[in-house]
C-alpha positions as CSV (number, residue, x, y, z in Angstrom):
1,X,111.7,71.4,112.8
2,X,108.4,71.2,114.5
3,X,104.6,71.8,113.6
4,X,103.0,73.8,116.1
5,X,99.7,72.4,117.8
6,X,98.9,75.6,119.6
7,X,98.8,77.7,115.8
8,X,95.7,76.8,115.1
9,X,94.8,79.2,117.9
10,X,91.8,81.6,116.6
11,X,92.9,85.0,118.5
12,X,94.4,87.6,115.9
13,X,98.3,86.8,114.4
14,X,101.1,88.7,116.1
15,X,102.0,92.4,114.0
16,X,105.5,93.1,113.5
17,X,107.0,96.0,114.6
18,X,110.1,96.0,112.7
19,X,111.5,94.2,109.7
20,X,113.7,92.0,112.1
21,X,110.7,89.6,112.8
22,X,110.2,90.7,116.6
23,X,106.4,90.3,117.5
24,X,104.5,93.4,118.3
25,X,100.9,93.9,119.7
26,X,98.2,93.4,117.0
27,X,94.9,96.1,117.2
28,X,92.6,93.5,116.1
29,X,92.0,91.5,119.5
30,X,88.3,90.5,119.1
31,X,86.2,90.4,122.1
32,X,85.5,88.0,124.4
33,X,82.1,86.5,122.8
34,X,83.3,86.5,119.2
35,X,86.6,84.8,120.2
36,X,83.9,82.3,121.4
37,X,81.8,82.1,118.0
38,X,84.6,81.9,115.7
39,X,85.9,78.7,118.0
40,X,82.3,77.2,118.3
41,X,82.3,77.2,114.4
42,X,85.8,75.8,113.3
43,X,85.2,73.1,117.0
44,X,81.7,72.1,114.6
45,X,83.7,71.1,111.6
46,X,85.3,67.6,113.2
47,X,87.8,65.4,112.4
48,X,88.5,61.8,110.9
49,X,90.1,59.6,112.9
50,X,89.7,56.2,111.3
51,X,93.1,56.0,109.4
52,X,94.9,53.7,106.5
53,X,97.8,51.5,107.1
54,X,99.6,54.9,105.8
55,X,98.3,56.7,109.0
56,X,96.1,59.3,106.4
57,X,92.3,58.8,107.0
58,X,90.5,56.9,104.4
59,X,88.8,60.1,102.5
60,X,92.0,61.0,101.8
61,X,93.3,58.3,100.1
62,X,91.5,59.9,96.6
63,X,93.8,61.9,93.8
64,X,93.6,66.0,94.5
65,X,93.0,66.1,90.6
66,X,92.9,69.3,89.6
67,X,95.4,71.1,92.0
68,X,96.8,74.8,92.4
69,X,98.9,76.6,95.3
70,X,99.5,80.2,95.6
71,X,102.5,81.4,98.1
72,X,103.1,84.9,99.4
73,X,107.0,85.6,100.3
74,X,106.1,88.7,102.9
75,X,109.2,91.4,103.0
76,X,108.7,92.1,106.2
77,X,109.6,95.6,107.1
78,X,109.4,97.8,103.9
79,X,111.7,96.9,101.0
80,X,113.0,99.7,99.5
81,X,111.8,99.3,95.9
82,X,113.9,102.4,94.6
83,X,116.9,100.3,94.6
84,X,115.2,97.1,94.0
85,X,114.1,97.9,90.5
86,X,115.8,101.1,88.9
87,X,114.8,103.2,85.6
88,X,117.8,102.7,83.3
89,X,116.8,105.0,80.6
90,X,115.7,107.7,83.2
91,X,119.0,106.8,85.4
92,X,119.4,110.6,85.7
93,X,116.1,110.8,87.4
94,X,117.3,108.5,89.7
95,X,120.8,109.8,90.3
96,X,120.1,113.6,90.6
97,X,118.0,112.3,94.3
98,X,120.5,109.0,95.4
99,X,123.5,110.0,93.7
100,X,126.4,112.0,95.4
101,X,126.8,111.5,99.1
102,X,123.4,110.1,99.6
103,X,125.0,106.6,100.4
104,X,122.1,104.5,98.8
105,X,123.1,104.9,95.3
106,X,123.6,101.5,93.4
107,X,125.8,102.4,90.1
108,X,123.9,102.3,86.5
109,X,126.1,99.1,85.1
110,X,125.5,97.2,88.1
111,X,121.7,97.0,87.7
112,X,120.7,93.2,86.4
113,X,119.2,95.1,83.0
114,X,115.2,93.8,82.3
115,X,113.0,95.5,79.5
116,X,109.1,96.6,80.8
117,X,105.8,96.3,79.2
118,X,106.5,100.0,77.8
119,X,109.6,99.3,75.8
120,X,111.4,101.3,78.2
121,X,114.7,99.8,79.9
122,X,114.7,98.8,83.7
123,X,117.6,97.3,86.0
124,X,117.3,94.9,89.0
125,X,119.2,94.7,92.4
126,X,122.7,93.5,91.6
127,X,121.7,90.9,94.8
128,X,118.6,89.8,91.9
129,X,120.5,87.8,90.1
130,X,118.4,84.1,90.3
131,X,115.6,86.0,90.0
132,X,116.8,87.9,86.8
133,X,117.0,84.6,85.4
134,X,113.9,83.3,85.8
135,X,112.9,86.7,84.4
136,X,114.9,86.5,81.0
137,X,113.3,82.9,80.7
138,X,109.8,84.2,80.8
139,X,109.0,82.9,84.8
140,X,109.0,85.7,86.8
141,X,106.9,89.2,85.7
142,X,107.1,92.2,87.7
143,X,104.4,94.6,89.2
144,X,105.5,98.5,89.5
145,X,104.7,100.3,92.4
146,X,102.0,98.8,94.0
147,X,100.4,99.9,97.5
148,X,97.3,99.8,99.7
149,X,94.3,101.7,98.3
150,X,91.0,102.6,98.9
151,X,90.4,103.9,96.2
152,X,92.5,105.4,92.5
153,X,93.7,108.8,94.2
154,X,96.0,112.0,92.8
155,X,98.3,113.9,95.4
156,X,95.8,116.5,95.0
157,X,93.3,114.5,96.7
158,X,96.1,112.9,99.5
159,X,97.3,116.2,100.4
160,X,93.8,117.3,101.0
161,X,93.5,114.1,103.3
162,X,90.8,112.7,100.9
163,X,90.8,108.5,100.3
164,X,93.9,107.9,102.5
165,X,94.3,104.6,103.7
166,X,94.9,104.5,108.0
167,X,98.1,105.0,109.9
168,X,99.8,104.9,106.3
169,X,103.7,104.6,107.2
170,X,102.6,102.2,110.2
171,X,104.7,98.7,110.1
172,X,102.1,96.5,111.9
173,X,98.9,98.4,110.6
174,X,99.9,98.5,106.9
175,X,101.8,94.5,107.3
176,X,98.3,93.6,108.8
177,X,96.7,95.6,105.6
178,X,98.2,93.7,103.1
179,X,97.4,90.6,104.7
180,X,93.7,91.5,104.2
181,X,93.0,93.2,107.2
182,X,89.4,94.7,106.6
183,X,88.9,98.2,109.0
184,X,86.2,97.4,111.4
185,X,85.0,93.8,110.2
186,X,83.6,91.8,113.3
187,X,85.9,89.1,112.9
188,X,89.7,89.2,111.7
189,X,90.2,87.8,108.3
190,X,93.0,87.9,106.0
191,X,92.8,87.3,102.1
192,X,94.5,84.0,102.2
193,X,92.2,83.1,104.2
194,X,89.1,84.4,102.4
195,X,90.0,82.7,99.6
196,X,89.9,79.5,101.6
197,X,86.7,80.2,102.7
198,X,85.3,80.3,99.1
199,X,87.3,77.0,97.9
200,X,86.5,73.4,98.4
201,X,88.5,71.3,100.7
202,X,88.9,67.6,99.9
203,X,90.1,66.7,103.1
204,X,87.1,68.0,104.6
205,X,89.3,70.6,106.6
206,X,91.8,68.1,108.5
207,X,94.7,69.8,106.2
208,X,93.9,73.3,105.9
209,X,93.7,75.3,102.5
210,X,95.8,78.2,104.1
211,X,98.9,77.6,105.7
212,X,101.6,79.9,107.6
213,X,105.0,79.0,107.8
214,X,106.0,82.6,109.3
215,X,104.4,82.7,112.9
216,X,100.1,83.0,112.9
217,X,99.9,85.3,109.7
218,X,96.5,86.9,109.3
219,X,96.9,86.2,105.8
220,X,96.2,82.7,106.9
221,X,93.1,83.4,108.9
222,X,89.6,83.1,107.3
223,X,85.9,84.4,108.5
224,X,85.0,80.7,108.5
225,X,87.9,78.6,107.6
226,X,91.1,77.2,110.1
227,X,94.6,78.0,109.2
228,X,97.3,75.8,110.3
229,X,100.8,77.2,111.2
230,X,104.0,75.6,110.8
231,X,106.9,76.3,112.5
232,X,109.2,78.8,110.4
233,X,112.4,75.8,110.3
234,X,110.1,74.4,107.5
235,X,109.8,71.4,109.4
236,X,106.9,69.0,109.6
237,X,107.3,67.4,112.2
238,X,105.3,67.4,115.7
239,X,107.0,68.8,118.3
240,X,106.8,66.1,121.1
241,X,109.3,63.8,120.6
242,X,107.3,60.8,119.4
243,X,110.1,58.3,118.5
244,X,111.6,57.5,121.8
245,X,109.6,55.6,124.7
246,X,109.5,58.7,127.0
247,X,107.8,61.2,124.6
248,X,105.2,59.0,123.1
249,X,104.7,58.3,126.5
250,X,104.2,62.3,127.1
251,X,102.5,62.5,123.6
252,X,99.8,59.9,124.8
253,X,99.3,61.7,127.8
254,X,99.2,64.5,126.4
255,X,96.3,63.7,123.9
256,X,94.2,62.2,127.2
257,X,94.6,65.7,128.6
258,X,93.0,66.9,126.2
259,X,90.3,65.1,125.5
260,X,89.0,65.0,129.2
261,X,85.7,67.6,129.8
262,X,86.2,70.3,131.8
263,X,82.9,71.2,132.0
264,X,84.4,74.9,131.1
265,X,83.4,76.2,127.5
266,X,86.5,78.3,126.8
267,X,88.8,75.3,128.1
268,X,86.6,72.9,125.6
269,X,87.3,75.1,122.5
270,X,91.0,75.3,123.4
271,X,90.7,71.2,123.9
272,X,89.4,70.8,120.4
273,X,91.7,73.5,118.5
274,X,94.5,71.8,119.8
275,X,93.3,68.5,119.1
276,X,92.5,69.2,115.4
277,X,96.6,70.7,115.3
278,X,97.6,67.4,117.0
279,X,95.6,65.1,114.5
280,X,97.0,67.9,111.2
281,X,100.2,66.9,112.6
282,X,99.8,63.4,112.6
283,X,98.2,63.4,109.0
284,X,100.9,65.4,108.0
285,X,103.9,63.7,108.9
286,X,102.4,60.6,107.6
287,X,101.6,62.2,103.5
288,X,105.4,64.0,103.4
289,X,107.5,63.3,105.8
290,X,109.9,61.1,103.7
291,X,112.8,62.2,101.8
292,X,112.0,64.1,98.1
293,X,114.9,63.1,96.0
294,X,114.0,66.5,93.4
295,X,113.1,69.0,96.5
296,X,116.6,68.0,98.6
297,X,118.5,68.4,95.1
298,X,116.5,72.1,94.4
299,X,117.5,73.4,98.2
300,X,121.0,71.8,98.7
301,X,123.4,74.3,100.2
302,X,121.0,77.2,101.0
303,X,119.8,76.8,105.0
304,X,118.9,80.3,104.9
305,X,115.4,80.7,107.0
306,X,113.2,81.4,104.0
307,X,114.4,78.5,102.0
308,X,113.5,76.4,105.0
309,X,109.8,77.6,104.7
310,X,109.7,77.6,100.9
311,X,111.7,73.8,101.2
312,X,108.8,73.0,104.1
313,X,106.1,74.3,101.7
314,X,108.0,72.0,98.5
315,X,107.3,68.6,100.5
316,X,103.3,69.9,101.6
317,X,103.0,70.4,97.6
318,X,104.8,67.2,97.1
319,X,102.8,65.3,99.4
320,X,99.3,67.0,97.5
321,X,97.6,63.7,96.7
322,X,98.1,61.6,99.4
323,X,96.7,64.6,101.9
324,X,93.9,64.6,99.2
325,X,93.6,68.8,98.6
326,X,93.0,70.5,95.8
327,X,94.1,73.9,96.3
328,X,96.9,75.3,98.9
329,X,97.4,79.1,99.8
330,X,100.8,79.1,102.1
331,X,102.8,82.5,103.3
332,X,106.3,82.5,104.3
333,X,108.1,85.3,105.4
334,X,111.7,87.4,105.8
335,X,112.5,90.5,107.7
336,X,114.9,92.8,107.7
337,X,113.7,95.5,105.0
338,X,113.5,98.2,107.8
339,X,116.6,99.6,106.9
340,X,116.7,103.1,108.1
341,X,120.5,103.2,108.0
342,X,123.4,101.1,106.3
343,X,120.8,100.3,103.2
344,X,123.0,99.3,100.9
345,X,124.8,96.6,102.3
346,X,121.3,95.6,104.5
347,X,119.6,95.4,101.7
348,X,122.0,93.4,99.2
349,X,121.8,90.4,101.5
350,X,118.2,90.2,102.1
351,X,117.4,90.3,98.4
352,X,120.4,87.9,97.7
353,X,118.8,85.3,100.1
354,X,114.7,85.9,98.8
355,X,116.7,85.5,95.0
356,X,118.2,82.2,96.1
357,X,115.3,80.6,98.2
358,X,112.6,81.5,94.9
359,X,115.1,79.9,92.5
360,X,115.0,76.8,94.4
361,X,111.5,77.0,95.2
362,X,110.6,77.5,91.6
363,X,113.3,74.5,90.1
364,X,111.4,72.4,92.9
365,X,108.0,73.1,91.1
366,X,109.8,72.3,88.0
367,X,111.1,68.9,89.2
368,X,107.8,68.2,90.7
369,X,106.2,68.3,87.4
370,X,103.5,71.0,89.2
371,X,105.4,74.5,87.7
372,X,102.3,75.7,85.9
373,X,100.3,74.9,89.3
374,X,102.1,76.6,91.5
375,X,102.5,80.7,92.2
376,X,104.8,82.3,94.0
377,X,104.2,86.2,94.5
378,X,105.8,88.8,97.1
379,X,104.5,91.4,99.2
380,X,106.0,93.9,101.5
381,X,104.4,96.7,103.6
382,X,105.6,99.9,101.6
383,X,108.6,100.9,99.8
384,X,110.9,103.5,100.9
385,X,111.9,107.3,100.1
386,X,113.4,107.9,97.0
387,X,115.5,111.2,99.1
388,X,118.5,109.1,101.7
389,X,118.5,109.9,105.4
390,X,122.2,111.2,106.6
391,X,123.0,107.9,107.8
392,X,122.8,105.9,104.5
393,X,119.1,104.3,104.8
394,X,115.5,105.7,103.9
395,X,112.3,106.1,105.4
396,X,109.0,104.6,105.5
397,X,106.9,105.5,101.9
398,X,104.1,103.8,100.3
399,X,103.9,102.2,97.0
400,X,106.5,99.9,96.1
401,X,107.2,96.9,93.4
402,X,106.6,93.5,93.5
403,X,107.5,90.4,91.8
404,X,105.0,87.2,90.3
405,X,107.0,83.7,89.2
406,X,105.5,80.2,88.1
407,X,105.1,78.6,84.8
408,X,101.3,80.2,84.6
409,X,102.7,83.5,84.8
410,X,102.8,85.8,81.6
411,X,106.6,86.4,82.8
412,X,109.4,88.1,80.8
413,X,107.6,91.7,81.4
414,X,106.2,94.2,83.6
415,X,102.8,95.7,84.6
416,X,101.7,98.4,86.1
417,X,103.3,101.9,85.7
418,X,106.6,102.8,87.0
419,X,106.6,106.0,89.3
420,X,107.9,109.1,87.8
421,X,110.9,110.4,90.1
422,X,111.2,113.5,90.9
423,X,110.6,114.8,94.5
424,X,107.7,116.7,94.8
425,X,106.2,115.7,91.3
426,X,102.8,114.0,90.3
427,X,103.5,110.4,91.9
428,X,104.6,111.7,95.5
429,X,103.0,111.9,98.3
430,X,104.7,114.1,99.8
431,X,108.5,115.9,99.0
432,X,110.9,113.0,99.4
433,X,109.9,110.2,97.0
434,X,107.1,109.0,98.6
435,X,105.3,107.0,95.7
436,X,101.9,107.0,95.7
437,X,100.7,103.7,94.1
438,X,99.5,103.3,90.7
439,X,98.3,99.8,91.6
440,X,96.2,98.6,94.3
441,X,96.6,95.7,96.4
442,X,93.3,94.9,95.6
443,X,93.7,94.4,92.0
444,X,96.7,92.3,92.6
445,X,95.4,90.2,94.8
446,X,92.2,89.8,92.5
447,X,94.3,88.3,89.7
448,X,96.5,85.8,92.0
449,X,93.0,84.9,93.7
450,X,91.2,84.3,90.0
451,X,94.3,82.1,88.5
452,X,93.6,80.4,91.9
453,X,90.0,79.3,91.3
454,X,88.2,82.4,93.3
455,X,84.9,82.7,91.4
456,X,83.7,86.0,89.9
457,X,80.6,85.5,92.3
458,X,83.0,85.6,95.5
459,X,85.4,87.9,94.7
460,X,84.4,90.6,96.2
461,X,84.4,89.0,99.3
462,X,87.9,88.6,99.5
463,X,88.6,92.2,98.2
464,X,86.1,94.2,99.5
465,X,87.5,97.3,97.6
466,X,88.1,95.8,94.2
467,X,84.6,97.5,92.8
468,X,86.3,100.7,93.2
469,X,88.7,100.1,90.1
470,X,88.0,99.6,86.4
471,X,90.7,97.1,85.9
472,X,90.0,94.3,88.5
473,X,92.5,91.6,86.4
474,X,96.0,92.7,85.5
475,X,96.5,90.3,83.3
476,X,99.8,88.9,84.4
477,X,98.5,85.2,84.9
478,X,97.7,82.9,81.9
479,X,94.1,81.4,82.4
């Protein structure tokens, strides 16, 4: 359980190139002189370091008042969404491609059975079952088949290579793309951290608005503003060990280190990012590192990793006024989606464990009194082929479903427009089930990022595509 000082770091996040969490090589390594710029402007911001008896510094001492968070739950390596939400009264559709011997096939009765927006009748995962709940109590909404666009486009105009996104069926290029990865912007941005760039900050930037408990997300990382990551335990606190005589003592030193001048510039910037992680840490261990009575009861017998991060991500949101922010955009992650054989049994507990963790997240908000404040959304890189490989799994495809819980969410229904499947029809991209999205990332995004207090003034900034589409609010967030 340890905060990171070195994730404040400004180079580019690690990609992933597989849904098992191993780090790959990012494409977005800036040069040398805007690696320089970006740290010159988040060294300029400065710190507080005359603290209360509590250890927080005095300006933080004030109420958050009004307060919202937003957290993404990244399915890191491309959940299938074929299997994750199934069309019950079009189950033939459905069987005539994964029944048989295709070895993916879940069986009609054991889909968790949900009705959509168009009065049709929809089953989730069997391993949904948490979620299904929240669902049928009017928390959780889903969004069909949802994807990475530049633009509203037909498999007319993909097949002729018109308005296709880059390196499409790419783990670390489209992962990096649904963080908010902007083709050819000057510095590396995600929409997370956008969004933070257009908020206010009480804490006048000592506790960041975007957080990563899931490695150095890009998500996280804003043109202007710093994002602090957090070790993926969900822990908060620093990783010396402070408490006995010998690593205060190596704390201490530690913090003289790095205050000393070099006379070197790039050495100074690295000195200063890692003293603002160091003096985060401190404030944060001071605001929420007790005990939470209602967050302990909410996670009690999980463990797994992602209810770590979303238990870690419970106490920050629990610790809200005395770190004095008003709004919090956090991303957590789980991998283990790429599942190119053995689906069935792959998948089943990975959903089981995202089902369990965002129960206990969400009865957390509840006991916190802060549910209507509070949304929790997912994301994954693509979905998978609707046509099985030999060996029981699928391959990479495009547009896939997602799922939107909290007590501001219009739950209790779907949006968007379920794929029709058939192999070769209008929705696929190419001849295996290959969905091509009837709702942009952009548009989802735009609606979390609105609920969230994103301005109609700044919005295209954080979705620099969202002119391209009529309908730029879904509507799946209450105001």
């Amino acid at each position: 359980m340890k905060l990171l000082p070195h994730s404040l770091c400004v180079l580019p996040p690690m990609g992933r190139v597989s849904g098992f969490g191993r780090p790959g090589t990012s494409d977005l390594n800036p040069s040398r002189r805007q690696f320089l710029q970006h740290s010159a402007a988040l060294g300029a911001l400065g710190l507080a370091h005359t603290f209360t008896r509590g250890g927080i510094p005095a300006a933080l001492a004030q109420t958050a008042g009004s307060y919202r968070a937003l957290v993404c739950v990244f399915l890191f390596g491309g959940n299938d969404a074929n299997n994750t939400i199934a069309p019950l009264d079009d189950y033939a559709a459905y069987s005539a491609v994964r029944g048989g011997a295709s070895g993916v096939a879940i069986s009609r009765e054991s889909f968790l059975p949900i009705t959509g927006s168009d009065g049709k009748h929809y089953g989730l995962h069997p391993a949904l079952a948490p979620l299904h709940e929240l669902y049928s109590q009017g928390k959780a909404a889903a969004l069909f088949n949802a994807g990475t666009l530049l633009r509203p486009i037909t498999r007319t105009e993909f097949r002729a290579g018109q308005f296709v996104p880059q390196n499409l069926y790419s783990h670390s290029d489209q992962q990096q793309m649904h963080q908010g990865h902007i083709p050819g912007a000057e510095i590396p941005s995600g929409w997370g951290g956008r969004m933070a760039d257009k908020l206010p900050n009480p804490s006048g930037g000592l506790i960041p608005t975007a957080l990563s408990f899931d490695d150095n997300a890009l998500f996280t990382l804003g043109k202007t503003s710093v994002p602090l990551a957090i070790s993926g335990d969900g822990g908060l606190a620093l990783s010396a060990e402070t408490t006995s005589s010998t690593g205060a003592a190596r704390y201490e030193a530690l913090k003289k280190l790095i205050a000393l001048d070099g006379g070197n510039l790039i050495t100074a910037k690295a000195s200063s990012i890692m003293k603002r992680a160091l003096d985060s840490a401190e404030a944060l261990r001071a605001a929420v590192g007790a005990s939470t009575p209602a967050i302990d009861t909410a996670f009690a017998g999980i463990g797994s990793g992602l209810a770590n991060q979303l238990e870690g991500v419970a106490r920050m949101i629990a610790g809200r006024n005395a770190l004095g922010v008003s709004h919090q955009c956090f991303f957590c992650g789980i991998g283990g989606f790429d599942t190119h054989s053995e689906q069935l049994g792959a998948q089943n507990e990975r959903l089981n464990e995202v089902a369990e963790a965002l129960r206990a997240f969400y009865n957390a908000t509840v006991a916190l009194g802060v549910a209507d404040q509070v949304t929790t959304f997912t994301l994954s890189e693509f979905g998978r082929t609707l046509r099985s490989r030999s060996n029981a799994g699928t391959d990479h495809a495009w547009g896939g479903h997602q799922f939107v819980l909290g007590g501001a969410v219009k739950g209790g229904t779907t949006y968007g427009r379920y794929p029709t499947l058939v192999c070769g029809g209008p929705d696929d991209a190419a001849d295996d089930g290959v969905w091509i999205p009837t709702t942009s990332l952009e548009q989802y995004g735009a609606t979390l990022a609105t609920w969230f207090g994103v301005g109609a003034g700044d919005i295209n900034y954080v979705f620099p595509n969202l002119a391209n589409f009529a309908q730029q609010n879904l509507g799946f967030m209450k105001a």
